[in-house]
Kinemage of the C-alpha trace (Angstrom):
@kinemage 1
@onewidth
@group {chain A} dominant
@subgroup {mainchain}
@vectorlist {calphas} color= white
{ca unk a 1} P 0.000 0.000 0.000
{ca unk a 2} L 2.869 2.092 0.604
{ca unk a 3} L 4.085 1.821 -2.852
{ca unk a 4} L 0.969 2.187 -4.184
{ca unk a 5} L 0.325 5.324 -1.893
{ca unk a 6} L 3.807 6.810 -3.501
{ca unk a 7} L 2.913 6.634 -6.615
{ca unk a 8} L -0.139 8.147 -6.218
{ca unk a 9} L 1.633 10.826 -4.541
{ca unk a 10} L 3.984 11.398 -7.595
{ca unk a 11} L 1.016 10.958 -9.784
{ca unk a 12} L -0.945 14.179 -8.589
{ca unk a 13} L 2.556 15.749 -8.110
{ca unk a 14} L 3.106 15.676 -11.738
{ca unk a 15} L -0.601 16.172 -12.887
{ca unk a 16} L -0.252 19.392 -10.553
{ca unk a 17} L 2.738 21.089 -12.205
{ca unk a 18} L 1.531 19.661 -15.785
{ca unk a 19} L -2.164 21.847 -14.912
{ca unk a 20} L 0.223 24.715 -13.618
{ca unk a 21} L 2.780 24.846 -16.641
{ca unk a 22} L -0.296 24.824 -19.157
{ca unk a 23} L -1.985 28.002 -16.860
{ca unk a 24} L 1.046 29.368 -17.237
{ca unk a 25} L 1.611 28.716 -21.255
{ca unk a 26} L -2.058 29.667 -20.975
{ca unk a 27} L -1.608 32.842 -18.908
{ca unk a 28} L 1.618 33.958 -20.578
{ca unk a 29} L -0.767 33.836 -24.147
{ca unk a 30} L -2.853 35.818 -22.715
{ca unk a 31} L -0.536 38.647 -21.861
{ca unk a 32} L 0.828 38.309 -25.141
{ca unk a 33} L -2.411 38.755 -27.076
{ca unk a 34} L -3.253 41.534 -24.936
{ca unk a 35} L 0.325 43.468 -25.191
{ca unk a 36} L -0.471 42.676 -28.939
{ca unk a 37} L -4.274 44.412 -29.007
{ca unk a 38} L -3.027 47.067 -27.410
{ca unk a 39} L -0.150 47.327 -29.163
{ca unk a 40} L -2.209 47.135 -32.219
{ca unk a 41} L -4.966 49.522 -30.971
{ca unk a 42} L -2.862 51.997 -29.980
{ca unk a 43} L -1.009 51.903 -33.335
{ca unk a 44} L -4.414 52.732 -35.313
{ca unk a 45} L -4.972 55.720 -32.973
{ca unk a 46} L -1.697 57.009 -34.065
{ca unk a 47} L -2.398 56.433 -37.568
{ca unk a 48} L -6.179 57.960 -37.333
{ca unk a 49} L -4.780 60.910 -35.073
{ca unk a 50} L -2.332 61.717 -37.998
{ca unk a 51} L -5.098 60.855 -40.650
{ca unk a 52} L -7.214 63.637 -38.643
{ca unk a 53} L -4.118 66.581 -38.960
{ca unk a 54} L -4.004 65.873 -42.425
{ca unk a 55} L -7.944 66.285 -42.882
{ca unk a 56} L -7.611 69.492 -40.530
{ca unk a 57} L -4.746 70.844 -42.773
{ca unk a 58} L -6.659 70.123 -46.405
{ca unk a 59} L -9.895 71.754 -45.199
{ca unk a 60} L -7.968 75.082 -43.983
{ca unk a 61} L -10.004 74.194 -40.775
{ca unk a 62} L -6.144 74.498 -38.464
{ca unk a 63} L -6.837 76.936 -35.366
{ca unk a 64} L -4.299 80.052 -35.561
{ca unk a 65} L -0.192 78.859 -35.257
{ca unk a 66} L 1.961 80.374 -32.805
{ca unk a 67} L 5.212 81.972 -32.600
{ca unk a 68} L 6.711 78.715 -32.615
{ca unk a 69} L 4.860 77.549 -35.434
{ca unk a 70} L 3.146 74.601 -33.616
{ca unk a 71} L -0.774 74.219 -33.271
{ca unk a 72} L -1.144 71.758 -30.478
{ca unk a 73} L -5.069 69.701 -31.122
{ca unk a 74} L -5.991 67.917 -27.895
{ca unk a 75} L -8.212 64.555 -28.707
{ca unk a 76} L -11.072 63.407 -26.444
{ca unk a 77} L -9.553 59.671 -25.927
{ca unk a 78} L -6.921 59.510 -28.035
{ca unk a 79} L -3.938 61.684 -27.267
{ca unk a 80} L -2.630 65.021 -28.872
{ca unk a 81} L -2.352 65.847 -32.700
{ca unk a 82} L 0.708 68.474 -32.916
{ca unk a 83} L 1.037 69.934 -36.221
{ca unk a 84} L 4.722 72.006 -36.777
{ca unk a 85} L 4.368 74.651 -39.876
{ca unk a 86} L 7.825 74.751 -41.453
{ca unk a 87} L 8.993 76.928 -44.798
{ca unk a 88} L 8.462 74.882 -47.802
{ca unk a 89} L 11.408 75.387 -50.563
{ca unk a 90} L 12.512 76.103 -53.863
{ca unk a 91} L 15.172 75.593 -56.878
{ca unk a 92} L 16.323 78.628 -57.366
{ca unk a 93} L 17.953 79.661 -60.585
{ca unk a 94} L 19.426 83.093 -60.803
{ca unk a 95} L 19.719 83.431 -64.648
{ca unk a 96} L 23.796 82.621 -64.799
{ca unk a 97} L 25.206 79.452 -63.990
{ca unk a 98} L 22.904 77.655 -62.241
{ca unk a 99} L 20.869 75.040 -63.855
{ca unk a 100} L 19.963 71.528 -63.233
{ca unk a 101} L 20.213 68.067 -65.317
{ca unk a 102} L 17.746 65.360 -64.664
{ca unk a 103} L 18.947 62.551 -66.520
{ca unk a 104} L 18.883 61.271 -70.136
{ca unk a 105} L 17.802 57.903 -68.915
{ca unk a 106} L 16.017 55.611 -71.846
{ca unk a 107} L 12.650 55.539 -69.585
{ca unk a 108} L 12.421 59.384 -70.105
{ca unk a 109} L 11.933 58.427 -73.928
{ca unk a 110} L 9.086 56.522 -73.285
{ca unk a 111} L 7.025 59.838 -74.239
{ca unk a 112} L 6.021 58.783 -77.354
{ca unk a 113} L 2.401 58.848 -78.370
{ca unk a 114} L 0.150 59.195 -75.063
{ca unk a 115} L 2.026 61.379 -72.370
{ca unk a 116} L 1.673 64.090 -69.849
{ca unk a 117} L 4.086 66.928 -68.893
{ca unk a 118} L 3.424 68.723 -65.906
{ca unk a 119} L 5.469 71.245 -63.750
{ca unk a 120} L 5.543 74.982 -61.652
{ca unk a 121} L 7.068 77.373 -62.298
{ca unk a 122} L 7.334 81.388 -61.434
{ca unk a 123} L 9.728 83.913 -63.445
{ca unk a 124} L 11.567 86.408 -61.191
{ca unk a 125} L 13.732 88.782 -63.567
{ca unk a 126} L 14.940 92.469 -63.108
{ca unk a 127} L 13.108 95.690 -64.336
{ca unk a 128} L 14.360 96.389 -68.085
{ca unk a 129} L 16.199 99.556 -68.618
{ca unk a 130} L 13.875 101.869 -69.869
{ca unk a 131} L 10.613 100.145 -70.065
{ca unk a 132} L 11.118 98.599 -66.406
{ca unk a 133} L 8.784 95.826 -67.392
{ca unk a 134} L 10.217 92.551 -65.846
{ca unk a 135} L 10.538 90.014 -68.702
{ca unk a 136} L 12.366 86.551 -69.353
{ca unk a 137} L 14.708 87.127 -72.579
{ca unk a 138} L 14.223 86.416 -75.951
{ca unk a 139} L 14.893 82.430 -76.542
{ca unk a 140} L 15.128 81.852 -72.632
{ca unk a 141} L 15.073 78.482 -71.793
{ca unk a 142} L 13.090 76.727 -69.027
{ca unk a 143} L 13.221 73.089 -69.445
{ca unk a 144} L 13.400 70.632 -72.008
{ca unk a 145} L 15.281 66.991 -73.436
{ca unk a 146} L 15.752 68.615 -76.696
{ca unk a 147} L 18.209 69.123 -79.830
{ca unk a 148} L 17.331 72.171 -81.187
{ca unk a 149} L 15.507 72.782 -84.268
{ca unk a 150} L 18.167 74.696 -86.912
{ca unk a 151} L 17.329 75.250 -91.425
{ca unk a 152} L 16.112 72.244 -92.056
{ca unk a 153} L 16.403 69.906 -89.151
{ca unk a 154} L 13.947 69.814 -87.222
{ca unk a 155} L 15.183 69.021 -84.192
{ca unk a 156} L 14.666 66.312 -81.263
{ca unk a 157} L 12.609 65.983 -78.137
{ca unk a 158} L 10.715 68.776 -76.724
{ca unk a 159} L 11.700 71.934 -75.286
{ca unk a 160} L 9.713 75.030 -73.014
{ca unk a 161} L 11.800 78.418 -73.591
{ca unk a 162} L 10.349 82.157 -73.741
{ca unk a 163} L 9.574 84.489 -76.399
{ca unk a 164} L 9.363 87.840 -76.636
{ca unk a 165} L 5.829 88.939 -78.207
{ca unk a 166} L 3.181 92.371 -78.429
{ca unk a 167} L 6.586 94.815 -79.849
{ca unk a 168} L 9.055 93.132 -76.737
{ca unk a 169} L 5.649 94.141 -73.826
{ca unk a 170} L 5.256 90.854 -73.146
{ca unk a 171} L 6.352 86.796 -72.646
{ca unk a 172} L 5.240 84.046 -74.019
{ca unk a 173} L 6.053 80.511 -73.183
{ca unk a 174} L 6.511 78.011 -75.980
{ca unk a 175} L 6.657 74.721 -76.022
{ca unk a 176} L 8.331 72.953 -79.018
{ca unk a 177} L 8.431 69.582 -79.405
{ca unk a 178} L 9.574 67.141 -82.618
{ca unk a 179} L 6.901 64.005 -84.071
{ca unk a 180} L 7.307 61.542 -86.921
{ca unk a 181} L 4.387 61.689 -88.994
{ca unk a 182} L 4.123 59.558 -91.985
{ca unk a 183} L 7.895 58.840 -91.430
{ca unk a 184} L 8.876 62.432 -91.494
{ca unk a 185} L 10.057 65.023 -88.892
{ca unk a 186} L 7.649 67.779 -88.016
{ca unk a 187} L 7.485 70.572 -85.649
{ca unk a 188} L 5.030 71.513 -83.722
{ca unk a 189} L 4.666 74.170 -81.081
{ca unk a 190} L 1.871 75.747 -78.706
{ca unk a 191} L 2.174 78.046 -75.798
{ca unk a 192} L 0.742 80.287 -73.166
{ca unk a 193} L 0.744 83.993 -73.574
{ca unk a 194} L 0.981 87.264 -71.324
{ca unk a 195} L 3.307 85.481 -68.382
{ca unk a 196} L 3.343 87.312 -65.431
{ca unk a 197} L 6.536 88.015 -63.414
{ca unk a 198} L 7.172 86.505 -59.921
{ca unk a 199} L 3.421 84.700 -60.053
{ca unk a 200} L 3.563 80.439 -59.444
{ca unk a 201} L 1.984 78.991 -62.643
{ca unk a 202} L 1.311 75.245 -63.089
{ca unk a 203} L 1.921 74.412 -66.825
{ca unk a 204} L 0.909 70.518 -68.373
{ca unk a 205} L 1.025 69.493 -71.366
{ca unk a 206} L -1.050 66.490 -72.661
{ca unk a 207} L -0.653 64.388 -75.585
{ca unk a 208} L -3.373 61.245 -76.220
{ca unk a 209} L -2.383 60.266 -79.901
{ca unk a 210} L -4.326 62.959 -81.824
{ca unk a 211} L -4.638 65.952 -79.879
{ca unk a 212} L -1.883 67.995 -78.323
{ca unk a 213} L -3.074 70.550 -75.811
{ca unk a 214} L -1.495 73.061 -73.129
{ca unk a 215} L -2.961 74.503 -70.288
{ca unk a 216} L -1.955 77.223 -67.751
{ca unk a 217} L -3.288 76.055 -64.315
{ca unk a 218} L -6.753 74.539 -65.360
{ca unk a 219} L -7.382 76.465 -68.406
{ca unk a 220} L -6.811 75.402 -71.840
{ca unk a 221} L -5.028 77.430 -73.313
{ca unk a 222} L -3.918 76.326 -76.806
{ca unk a 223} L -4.101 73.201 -79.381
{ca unk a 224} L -3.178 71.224 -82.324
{ca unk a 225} L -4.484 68.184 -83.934
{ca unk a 226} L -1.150 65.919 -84.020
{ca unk a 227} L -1.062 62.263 -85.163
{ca unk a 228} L 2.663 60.523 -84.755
{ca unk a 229} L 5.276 59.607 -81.914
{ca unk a 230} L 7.519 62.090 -80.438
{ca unk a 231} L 10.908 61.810 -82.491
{ca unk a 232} L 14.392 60.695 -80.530
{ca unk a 233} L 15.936 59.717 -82.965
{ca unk a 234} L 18.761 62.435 -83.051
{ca unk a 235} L 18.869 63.538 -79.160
{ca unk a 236} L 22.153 62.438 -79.426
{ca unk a 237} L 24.314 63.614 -76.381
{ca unk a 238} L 20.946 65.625 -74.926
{ca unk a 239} L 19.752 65.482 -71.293
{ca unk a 240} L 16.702 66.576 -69.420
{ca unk a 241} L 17.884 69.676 -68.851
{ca unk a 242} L 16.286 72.621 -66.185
{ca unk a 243} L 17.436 76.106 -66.762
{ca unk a 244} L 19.056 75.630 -69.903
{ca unk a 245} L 19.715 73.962 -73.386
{ca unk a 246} L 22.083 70.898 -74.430
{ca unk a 247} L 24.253 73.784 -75.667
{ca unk a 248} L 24.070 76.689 -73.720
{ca unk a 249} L 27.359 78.569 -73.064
{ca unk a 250} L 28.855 79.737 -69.500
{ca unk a 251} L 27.890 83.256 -70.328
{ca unk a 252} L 24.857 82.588 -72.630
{ca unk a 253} L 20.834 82.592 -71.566
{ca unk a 254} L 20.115 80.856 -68.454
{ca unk a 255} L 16.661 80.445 -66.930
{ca unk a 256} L 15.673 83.214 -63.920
{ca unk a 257} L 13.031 82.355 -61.325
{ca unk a 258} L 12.064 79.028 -59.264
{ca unk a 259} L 10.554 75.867 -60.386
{ca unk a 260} L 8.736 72.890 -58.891
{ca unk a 261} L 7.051 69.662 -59.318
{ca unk a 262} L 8.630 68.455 -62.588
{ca unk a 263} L 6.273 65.499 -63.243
{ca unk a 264} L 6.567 63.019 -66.741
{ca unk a 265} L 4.014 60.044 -67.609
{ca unk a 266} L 3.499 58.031 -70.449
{ca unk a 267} L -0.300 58.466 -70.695
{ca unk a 268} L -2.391 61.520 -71.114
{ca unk a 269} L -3.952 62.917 -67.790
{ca unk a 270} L -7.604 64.116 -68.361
{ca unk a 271} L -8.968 67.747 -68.022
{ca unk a 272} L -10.294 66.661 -64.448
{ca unk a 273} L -7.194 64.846 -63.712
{ca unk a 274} L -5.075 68.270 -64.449
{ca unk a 275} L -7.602 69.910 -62.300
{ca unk a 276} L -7.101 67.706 -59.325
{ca unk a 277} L -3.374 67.497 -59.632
{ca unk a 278} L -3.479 71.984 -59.338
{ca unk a 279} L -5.686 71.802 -56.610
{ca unk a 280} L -3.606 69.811 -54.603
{ca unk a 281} L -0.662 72.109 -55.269
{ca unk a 282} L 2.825 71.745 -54.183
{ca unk a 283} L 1.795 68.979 -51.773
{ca unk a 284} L 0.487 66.738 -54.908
{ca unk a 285} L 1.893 63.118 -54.175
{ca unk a 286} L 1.726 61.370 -58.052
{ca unk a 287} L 2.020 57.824 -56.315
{ca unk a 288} L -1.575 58.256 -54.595
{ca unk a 289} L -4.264 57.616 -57.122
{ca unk a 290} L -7.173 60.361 -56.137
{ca unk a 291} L -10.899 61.065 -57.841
{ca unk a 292} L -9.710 61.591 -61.511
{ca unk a 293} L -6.057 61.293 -61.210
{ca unk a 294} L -5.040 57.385 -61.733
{ca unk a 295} L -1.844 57.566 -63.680
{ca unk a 296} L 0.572 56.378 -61.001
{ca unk a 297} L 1.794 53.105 -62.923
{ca unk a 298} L 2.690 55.436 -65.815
{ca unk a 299} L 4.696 58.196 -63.769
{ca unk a 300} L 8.229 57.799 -65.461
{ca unk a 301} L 9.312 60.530 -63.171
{ca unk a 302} L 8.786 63.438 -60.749
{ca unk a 303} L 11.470 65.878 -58.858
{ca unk a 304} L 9.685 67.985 -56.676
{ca unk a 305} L 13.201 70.341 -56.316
{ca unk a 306} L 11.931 71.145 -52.984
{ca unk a 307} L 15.387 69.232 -51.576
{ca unk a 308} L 16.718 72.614 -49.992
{ca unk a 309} L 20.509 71.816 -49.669
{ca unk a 310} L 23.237 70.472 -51.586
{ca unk a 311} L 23.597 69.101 -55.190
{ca unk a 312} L 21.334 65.975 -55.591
{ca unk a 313} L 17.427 66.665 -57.110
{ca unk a 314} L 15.401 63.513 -55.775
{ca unk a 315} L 13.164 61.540 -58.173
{ca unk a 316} L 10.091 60.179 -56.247
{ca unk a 317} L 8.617 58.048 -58.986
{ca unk a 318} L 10.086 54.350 -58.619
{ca unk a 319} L 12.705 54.753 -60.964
{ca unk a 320} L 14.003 56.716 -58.660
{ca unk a 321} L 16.487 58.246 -61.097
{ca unk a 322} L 17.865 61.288 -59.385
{ca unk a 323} L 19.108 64.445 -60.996
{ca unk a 324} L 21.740 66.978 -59.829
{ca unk a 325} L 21.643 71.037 -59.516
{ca unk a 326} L 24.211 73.448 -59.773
{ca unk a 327} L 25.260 75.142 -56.539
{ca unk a 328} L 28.098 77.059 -56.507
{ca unk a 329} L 30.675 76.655 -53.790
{ca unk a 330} L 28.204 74.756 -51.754
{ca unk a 331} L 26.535 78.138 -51.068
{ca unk a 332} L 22.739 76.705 -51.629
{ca unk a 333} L 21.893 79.488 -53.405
{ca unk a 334} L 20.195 77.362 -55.704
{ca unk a 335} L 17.438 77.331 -52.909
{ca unk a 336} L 15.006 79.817 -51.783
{ca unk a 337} L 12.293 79.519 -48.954
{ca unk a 338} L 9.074 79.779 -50.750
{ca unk a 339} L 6.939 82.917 -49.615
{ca unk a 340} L 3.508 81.644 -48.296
{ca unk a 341} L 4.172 78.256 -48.544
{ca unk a 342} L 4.686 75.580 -45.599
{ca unk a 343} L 5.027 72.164 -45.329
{ca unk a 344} L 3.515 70.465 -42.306
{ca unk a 345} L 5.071 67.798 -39.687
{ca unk a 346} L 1.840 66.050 -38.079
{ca unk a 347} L 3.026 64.613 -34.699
{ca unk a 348} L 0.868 61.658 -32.389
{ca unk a 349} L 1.458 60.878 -29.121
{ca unk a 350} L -0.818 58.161 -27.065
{ca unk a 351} L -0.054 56.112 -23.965
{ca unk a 352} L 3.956 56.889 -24.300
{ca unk a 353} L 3.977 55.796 -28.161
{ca unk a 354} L 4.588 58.905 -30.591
{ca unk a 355} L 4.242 58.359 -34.414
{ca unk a 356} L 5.464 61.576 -36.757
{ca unk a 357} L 4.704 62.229 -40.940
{ca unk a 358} L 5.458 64.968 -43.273
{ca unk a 359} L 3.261 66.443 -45.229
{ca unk a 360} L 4.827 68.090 -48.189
């Protein structure tokens, strides 16, 4: 009986720490999925606290920022939202030396017979002697992958420069750009008229295979029925160049004001696609499909030049093929701070945990 009574004794000894090591296994899974749910609801209030600056910044509905350019947005249950306003930027090119070169990568040719060009830009020039009118110069370029068009040749690529029109009163931009049509090369060129010193203007250009149109902001401005592919065949030793041509000397015409938001897709963004991309303005993100703008698989490229120091121009399309500006003895004065413009850092902080994003 003794033997039988000390087994019996080891029995419930082991059936006792076999029911307390699976409470434990059990209890320790417990505390587990709970550090996980909280861990998981805490991260979604993060998330939908930023979600909520983002909404309060789009709707202009941010209370007044302080001297320290924070707004501070206290949540019922979920934490603060703080919101920093910081100076957005700008390339800056003064109209000598300073230009920029974005690549002459193949993918950049892929503009061919459905594409969209799209960019900002705002002259800033000097008072002419005389007239004092403040006007780009004659042949001025702004940006283009071109050869340019000389006799007979008629050139390669595309190119946006300024003219001179109304007896030298007033600018106009062109843009030229090369086909093949019925195995020929033709020119073609449209533009926008009356530009306006020192004043941000979206441009885009569209092309959809029969129709080649440019508009200034929203508006349509000009035309052309077109029916061919855009012509490479001679751009040679071009680039995609800001600020200047292929061939532009040291001392010769250089491009004077800022740009922004240099965007290229092969496909041909609609009128209420252009409208949503100018309405979202600087902080337009061409990798979030929106409404009526879905061309994100066809972006082939997009520098916002916003980068605000140092040489490198970052692409943000997937390419990620990165470009390079001019700045003379590392003196950024290829950047500006643009007037009236901010970017926004939307800060979250619950239970400890803080979670930060840009808004551009």
């Amino acid at each position: 009986m003794r033997a039988k009574g000390g087994i019996l004794l080891i029995f419930s000894l082991v059936v006792t720490f076999v029911a307390l090591g699976i409470l434990f296994l059990l209890s320790s899974t417990s505390i587990a999925n709970l550090r996980a749910v909280s861990t998981d609801y805490i991260g979604s209030q993060l998330v939908n606290n930023i979600k909520k600056g983002i909404a309060f910044i789009n709707n202009n509905a941010l209370p007044e920022f302080g001297d320290d350019n924070l707004v501070t947005i206290e949540t019922i249950e979920a934490g603060n939202i703080v919101i920093k306003r910081e100076n957005k930027m700008s390339s800056r090119f003064q109209g000598q030396f300073t230009s920029a070169n974005l690549g002459n990568h193949n993918h950049l040719k892929a503009l061919e017979d459905n594409f969209t060009i799209s960019f900002w830009f705002k002259t800033q020039n000097t008072p002419s002697p005389g007239t004092g009118l403040k006007l780009p110069f004659e042949g001025e370029p702004l940006l283009g992958f071109s050869q340019k068009r000389l006799g007979d040749y008629q050139g390669s690529g595309f190119q946006f420069s300024f003219v001179r029109i109304n007896n030298n009163t007033a600018a106009r931009l062109k843009f030229g750009i090369t086909f093949i049509e019925n195995e020929e090369s033709v020119y073609h060129s449209l533009g926008i008229n009356n530009i306006t010193d020192d004043l941000w203007t979206m441009v885009t250009v569209v092309y959809n295979g029969t129709q080649l149109k440019i508009y200034e902001n929203e508006n349509l401005r000009e035309q052309a029925n077109v029916i061919g592919i855009v012509d490479w065949s001679t751009i040679a030793n071009s680039s995609f160049y800001v600020g200047r041509y292929v061939d532009s000397p040291m001392f010769g015409s250089f491009f004077s004001g800022q740009i922004r938001n240099v965007g290229l897709w092969n496909n041909s963004v609609s009128s209420d696609g252009i409208l949503k991309i100018y309405n979202q303005g600087m902080k337009f993100n061409p990798l979030i499909e929106s409404g009526s703008y879905q061309l994100s698989d066809d972006l082939l490229g997009f520098w916002k030049l916003n980068d605000g120091q140092g040489t490198t121009l970052l692409d943000y399309s997937t390419f990620s093929s990165h470009g390079s500006i001019v700045n003379r003895n590392n003196s950024n004065q290829c950047w500006t701070t643009m007037t009236d413009s901010f970017r926004y850092k939307i800060t979250s902080e619950f239970n400890g945990f803080q979670r930060s994003e840009y808004l551009r």
